[in-house]
C-alpha positions as CSV (number, residue, x, y, z in Angstrom):
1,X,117.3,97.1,93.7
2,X,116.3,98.8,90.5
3,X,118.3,102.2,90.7
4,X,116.2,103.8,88.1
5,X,113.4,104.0,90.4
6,X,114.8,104.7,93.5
7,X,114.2,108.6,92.9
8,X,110.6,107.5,92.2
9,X,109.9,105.3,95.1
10,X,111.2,107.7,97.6
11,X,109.3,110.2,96.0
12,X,106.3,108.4,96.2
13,X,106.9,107.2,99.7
14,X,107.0,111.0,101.2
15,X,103.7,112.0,98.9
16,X,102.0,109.2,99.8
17,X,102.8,109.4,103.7
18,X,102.1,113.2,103.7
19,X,98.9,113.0,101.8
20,X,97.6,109.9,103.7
21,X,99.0,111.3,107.5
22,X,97.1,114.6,106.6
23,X,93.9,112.4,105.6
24,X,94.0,110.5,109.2
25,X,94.3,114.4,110.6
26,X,91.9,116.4,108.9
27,X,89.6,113.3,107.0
28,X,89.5,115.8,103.8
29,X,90.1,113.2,101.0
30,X,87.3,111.2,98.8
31,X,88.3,107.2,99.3
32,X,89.1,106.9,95.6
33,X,91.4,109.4,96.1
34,X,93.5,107.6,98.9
35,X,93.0,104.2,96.9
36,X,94.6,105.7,93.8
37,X,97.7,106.9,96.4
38,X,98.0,103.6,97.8
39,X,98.4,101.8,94.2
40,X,100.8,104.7,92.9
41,X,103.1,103.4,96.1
42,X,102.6,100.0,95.4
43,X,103.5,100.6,91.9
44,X,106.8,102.3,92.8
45,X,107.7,99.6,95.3
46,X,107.4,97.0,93.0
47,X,109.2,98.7,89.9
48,X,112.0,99.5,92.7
49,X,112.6,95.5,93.4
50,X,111.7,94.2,89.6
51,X,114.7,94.7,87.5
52,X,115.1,93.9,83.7
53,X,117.7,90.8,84.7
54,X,114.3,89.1,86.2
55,X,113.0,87.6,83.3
56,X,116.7,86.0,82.3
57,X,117.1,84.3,86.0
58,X,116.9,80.5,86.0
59,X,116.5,77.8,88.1
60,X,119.3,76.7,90.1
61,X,118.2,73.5,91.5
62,X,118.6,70.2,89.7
63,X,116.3,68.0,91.9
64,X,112.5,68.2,91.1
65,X,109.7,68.2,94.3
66,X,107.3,66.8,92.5
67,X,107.3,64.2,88.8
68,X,103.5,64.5,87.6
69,X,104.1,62.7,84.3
70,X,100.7,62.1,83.4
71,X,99.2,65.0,84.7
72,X,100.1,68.6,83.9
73,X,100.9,71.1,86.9
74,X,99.0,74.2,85.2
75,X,95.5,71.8,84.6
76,X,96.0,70.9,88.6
77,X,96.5,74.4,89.6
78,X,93.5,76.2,87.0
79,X,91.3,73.1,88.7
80,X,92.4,73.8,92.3
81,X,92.0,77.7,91.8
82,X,88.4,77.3,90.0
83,X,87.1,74.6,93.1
84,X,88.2,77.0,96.0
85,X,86.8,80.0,93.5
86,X,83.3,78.4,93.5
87,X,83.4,77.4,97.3
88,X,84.6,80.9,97.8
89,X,81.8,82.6,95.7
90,X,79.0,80.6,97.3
91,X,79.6,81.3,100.9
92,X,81.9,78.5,101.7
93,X,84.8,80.7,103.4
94,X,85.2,78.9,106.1
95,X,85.3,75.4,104.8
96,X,87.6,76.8,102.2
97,X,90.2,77.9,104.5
98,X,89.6,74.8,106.5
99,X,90.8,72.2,103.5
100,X,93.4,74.6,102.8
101,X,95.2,74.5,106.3
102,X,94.5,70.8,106.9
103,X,96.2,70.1,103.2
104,X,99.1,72.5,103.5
105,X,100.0,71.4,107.0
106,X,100.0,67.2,105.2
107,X,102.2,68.8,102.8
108,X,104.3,70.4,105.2
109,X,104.4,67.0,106.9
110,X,105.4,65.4,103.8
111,X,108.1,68.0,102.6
112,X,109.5,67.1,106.2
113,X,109.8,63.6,105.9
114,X,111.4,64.0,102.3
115,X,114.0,66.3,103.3
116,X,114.4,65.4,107.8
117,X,118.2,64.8,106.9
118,X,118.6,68.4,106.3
119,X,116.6,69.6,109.5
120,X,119.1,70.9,112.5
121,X,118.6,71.8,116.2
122,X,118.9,75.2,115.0
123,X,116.0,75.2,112.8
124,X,113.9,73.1,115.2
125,X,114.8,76.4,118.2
126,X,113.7,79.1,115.4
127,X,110.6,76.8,114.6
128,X,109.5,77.0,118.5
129,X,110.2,80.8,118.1
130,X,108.0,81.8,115.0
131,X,105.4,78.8,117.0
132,X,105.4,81.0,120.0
133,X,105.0,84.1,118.1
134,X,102.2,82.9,116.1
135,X,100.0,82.1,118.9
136,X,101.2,84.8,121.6
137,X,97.6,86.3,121.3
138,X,95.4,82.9,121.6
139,X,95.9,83.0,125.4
140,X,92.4,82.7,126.1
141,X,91.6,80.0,123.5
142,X,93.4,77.1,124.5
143,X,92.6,74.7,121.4
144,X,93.4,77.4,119.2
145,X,96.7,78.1,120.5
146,X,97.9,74.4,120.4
147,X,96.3,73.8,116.5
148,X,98.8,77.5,116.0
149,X,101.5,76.2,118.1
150,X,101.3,72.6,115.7
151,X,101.1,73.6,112.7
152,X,103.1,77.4,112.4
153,X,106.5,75.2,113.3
154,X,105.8,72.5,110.0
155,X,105.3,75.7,108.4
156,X,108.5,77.4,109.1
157,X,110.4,73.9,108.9
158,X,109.4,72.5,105.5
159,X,110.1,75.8,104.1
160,X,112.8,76.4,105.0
161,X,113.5,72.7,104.1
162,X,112.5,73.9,100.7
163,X,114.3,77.2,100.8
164,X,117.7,75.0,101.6
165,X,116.8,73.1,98.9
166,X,115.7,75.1,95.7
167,X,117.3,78.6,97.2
168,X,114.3,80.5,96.9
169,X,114.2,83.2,99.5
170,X,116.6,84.8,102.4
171,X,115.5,83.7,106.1
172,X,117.9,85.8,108.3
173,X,117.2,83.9,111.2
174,X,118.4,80.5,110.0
175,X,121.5,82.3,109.1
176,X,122.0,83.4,112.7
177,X,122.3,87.0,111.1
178,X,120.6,88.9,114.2
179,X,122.1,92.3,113.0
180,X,120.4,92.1,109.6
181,X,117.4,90.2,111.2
182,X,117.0,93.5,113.0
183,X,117.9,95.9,110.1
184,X,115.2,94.1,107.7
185,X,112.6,94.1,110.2
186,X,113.1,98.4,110.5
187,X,113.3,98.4,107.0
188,X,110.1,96.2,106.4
189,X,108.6,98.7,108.7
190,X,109.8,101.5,107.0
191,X,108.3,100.2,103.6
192,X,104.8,99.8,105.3
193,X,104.9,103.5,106.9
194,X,102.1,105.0,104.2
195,X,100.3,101.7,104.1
196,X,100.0,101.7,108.0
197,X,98.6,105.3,108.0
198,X,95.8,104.6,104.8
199,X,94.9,101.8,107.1
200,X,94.6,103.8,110.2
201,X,92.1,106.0,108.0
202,X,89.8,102.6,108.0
203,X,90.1,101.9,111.6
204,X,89.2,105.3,112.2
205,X,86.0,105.3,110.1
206,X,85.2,101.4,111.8
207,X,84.2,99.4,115.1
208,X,87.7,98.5,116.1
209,X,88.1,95.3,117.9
210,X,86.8,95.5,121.4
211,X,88.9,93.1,123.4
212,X,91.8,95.7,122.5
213,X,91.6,97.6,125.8
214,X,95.2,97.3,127.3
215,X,98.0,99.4,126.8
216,X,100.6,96.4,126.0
217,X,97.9,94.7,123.7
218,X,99.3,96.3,120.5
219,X,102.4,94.0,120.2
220,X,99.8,91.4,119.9
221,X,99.9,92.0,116.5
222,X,103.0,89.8,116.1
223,X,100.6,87.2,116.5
224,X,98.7,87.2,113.4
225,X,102.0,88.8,111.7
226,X,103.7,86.0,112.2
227,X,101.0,83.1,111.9
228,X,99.6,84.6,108.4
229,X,103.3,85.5,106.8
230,X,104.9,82.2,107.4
231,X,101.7,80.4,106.4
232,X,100.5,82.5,103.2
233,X,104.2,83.6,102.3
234,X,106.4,82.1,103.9
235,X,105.2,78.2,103.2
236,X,103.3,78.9,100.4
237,X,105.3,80.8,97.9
238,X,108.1,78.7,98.6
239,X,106.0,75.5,98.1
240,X,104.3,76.3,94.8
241,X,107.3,77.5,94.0
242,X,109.8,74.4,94.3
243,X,106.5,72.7,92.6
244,X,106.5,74.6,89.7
245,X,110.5,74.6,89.0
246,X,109.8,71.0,88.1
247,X,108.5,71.8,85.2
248,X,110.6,74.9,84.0
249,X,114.2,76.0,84.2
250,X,112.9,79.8,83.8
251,X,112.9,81.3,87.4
252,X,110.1,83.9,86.4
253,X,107.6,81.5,86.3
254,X,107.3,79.6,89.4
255,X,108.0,82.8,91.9
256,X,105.3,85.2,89.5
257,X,103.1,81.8,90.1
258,X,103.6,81.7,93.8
259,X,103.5,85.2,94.4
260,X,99.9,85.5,92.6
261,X,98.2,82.1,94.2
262,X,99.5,83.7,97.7
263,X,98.4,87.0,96.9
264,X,94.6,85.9,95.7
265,X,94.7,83.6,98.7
266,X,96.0,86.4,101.5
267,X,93.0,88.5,99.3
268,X,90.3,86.2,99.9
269,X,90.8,84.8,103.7
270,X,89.2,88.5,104.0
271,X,85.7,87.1,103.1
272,X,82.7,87.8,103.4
273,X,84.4,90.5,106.5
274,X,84.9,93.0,103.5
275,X,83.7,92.6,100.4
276,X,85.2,91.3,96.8
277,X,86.3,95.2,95.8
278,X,88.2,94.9,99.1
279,X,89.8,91.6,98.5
280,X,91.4,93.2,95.2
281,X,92.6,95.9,96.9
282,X,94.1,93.8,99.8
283,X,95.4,91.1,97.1
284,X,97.3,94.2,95.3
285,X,97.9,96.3,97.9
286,X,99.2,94.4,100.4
287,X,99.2,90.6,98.8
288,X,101.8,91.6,96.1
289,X,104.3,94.3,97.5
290,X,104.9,91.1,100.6
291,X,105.1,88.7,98.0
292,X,107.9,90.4,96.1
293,X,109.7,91.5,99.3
294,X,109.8,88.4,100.3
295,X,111.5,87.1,97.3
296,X,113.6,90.0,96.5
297,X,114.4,91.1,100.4
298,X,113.7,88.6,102.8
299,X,111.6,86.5,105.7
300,X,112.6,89.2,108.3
301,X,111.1,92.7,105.6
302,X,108.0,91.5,105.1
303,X,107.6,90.4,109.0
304,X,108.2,94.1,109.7
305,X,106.4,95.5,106.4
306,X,103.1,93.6,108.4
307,X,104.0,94.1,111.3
308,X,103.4,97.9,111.2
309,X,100.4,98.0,109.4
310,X,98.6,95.5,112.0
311,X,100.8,97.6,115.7
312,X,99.6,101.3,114.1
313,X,95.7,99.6,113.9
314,X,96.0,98.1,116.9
315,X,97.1,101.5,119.1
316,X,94.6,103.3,117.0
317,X,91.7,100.9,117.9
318,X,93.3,101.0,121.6
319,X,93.2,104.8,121.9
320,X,89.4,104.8,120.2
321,X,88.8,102.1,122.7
322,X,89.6,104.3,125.5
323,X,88.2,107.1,124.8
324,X,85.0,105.2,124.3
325,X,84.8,104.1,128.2
């Protein structure tokens, strides 16, 4: 933790949460206004994680993921980035995210297979968990729920797999550390206060979702938590992470990489439900700041950094719900 901008960060944390609680209250502030709060958070949150030893890390890991000796990894990432661009751009969303989860979850399969002497019964138990999680809300949609309950425990396993491997990232709950599995999530929760209120402001001014009409529905929100953090962090980062590192020793490059592709990709999952303005904003303001928790903090902070922003909305579309009937 960068100590020079601890002053900064709290600072920012108790304007922004003021401002934006007051906003939800009253409704007195222009959007660019609450935008421009949101980013001066980010900004502070990020600066408060980044510190001027970053750019000297490197790579600890001797083994390589991935050998592409004729082909170079940055061509193969510019050309995958520019296809799903062009699918994305001309209405292809849903095909887009399609390939992607079919061609993770092979990858996930594979990075199983490559590493299955390292997998234990503990990380198969924890794999069920973050499974069960994932798909706690898909009750009603059968199919759904067993593609979620499938594929969210690859996920978890090949990266952690990874994370064993190439020591990426801190995953409390493979450590059996249940006080500080607990501590981070508070934390994470903490972190996500003012973003949780200046998304309140947009549930507020929307047509929340109508099948939230029970009291305990809220803590469905561990649902998509869970399924989108250990697919779009989680997997990914680690993944594009390990399969950079083959080609670099400097540890900057491969998590700035992985932290970016996740980012655009958390950003864009979003379309054509908001449009590309709104994909920015979610890339930056809520794509990055999990990103670099993730890699600076933990599996457990940005679980609970989510997690508040999606249980807030959901009580706040409950309550509108209500009053509605």
């Amino acid at each position: 933790m960068n100590k020079r901008f601890r002053i900064l960060f709290i600072v920012s944390w108790i304007i922004t949460f003021s401002f934006l609680l007051l906003n939800v209250i009253y409704g007195f502030a222009a959007k660019w206004l609450t935008v421009s709060l949101n980013y001066l958070y980010i900004s502070s949150l990020i600066c408060l994680y980044i510190t001027s030893d970053f750019l000297k890390e490197k790579t600890t890991n001797s083994e390589k993921l991935v050998v592409l000796e004729n082909y170079d990894i940055w061509g193969f990432l510019f050309i995958i980035a520019s296809a799903t661009g062009l699918l994305l751009y001309i209405g292809f969303k849903s095909s887009v995210i399609l390939v992607m989860s079919v061609s993770t979850f092979f990858i996930s399969i594979w990075i199983i297979i490559k590493y299955r002497k390292l997998i234990s019964k503990t990380l198969i138990v924890n794999a069920l968990v973050i499974g069960t999680l994932s798909c706690i809300a898909l009750y009603k949609y059968i199919p759904s729920l067993i593609v979620v309950f499938i594929s969210m425990p690859c996920f978890f396993i090949s990266a952690s797999l990874l994370n064993e491997k190439f020591q990426i990232i801190s995953i409390n709950i493979n450590k059996r550390l249940y006080n500080q599995i607990i501590k981070s999530f508070f934390i994470g929760c903490f972190f996500g206060l003012p973003m949780a209120i200046s998304n309140l402001s947009d549930v507020i001014s929307s047509t929340p979702d109508k099948w939230l009409n029970q009291f305990w529905q809220p803590i469905l929100a561990l649902n998509a938590v869970t399924l989108e953090e250990t697919w779009v962090r989680l997997f990914i980062i680690t993944f594009i992470y390990a399969f950079i590192s083959s080609k670099t020793n400097r540890r900057y490059i491969p998590i700035i990489t992985a932290i970016l592709i996740s980012s655009i990709i958390f950003g864009f999952t979003h379309y054509p439900h908001v449009n590309i303005q709104n994909c920015f904003n979610i890339m930056v303001l809520y794509g990055l700041p999990l990103g670099v928790l993730l890699y600076k903090r933990d599996f457990e902070t940005v679980i609970g950094y989510h997690f508040i922003i999606d249980f807030m909305g959901a009580i706040a579309a409950f309550l509108i719900n209500s009053n509605t009937h």
